[in-house]
N, C-alpha and C positions, 0 to 999 in steps of 0.2 A: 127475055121473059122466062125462056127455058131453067137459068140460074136460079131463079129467084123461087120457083117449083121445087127443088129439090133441094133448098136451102133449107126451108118450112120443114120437110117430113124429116130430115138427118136433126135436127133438134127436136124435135118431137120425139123420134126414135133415142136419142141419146136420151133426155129427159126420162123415158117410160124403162129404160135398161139398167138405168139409174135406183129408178123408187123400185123397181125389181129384184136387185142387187140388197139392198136395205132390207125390205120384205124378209127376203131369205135366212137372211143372218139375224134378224131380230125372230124368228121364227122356229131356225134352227137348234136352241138348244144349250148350242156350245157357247162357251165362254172365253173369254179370250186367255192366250196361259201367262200373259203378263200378270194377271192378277193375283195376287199374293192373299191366301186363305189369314180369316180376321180369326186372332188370337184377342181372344179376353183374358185380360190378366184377373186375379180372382186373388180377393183383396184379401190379406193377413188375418187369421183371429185375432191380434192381439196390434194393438199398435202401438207406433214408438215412443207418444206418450206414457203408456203406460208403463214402459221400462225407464226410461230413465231417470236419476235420479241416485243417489247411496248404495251401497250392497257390500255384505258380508261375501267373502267367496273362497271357496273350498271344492275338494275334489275330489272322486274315489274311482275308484276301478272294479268295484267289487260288490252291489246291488244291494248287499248286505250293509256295506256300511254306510247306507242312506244317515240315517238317523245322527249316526255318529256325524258324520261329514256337514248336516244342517246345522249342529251345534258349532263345528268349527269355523263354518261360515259366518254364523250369528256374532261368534269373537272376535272374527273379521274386520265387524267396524270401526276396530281400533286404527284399522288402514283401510277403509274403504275401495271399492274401486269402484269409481265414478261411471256411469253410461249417461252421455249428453246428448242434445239433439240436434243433429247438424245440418249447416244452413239452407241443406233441399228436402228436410224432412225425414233426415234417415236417423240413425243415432250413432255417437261417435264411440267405437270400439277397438279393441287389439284386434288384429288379423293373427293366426298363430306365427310366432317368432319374427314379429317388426314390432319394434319399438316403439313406433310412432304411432297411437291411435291412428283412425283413417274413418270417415263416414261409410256409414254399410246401409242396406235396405232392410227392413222385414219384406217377408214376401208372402204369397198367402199360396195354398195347394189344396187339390181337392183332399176333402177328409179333414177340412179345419185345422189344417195343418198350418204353421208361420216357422219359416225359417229368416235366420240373419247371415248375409253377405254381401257380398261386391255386387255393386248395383250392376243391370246391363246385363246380366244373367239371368237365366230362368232358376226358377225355387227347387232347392236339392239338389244343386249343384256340387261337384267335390270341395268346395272352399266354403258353402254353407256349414251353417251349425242349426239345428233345429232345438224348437224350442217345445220338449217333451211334455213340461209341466208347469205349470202356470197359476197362482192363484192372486195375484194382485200383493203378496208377501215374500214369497217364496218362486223362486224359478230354477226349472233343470234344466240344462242345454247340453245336447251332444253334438260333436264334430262328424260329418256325414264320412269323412276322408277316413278311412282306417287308419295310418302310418298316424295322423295329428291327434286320433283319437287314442289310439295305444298310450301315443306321449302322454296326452293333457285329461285324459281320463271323459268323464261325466262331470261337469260342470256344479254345482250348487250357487246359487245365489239369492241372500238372504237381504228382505229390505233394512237400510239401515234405520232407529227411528229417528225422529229429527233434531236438527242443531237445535240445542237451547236458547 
């Protein structure tokens, strides 16, 4: 009879040390460090729609020869170069010195910014190119990397108009 006495209070007592336990930790504050802080990705100005498609393209190094350089972009679309849209919704581009087009992301940053690069990366990254100017005819892009940028200048790309 004596067993069956102190069977009763050691669960009870277990039980009550229990929701105790609970109590504390739901009260105390802390969080656990497993938890990984939630990053909002912050969507592009510009989307990849809206680039692709024909384009005249030309290049300067020199601010100054804006003007000049849209003109020789515009002459461009003798040879177009094409920007497509690739099959996870990126569009399909040159990365600087491979050959091979590859699918890239836009990506969006604060200050309405949209850069293009290798997905899996956060925006402004050194293999992005950002996309300066934009009016749905005309687009400027720079390369964020200095060394690719020195090469390949400031970008112009001018839309082409359509196949007849």
């Amino acid at each position: 009879m004596l067993a069956v006495r102190l069977r009763l209070p050691i669960k009870a007592i277990s039980g009550f040390a229990a929701a105790l336990a609970v109590a504390a930790c739901a009260g105390s504050g802390n969080t656990p460090t497993t938890m990984a802080p939630v990053v909002t990705e912050v969507p592009p100005a510009i989307k990849a729609q809206e680039i692709t498609g024909r384009w005249g393209l030309a290049a300067f190094h020199n601010p100054q020869d804006l003007k000049r350089t849209e003109t020789a972009a515009r002459n461009g679309c003798r040879q177009p170069y094409n920007i497509g849209m690739g099959p996870s919704g990126g569009v399909i581009m040159h990365m600087p010195d491979k050959a091979q087009p590859e699918e890239l992301r836009l990506k969006g940053a604060p200050g309405n910014k949209t850069y293009i690069g290798p997905p899996g990366e956060p925006a402004g990254g050194m293999q992005d190119r950002e996309i300066t100017s934009f009016d749905g005819r005309t687009m400027t892009v720079r390369f964020l990397d200095p060394e690719v940028s020195g090469r390949y200048g400031t970008q112009v790309y001018v839309r082409c108009a359509p196949r007849a």
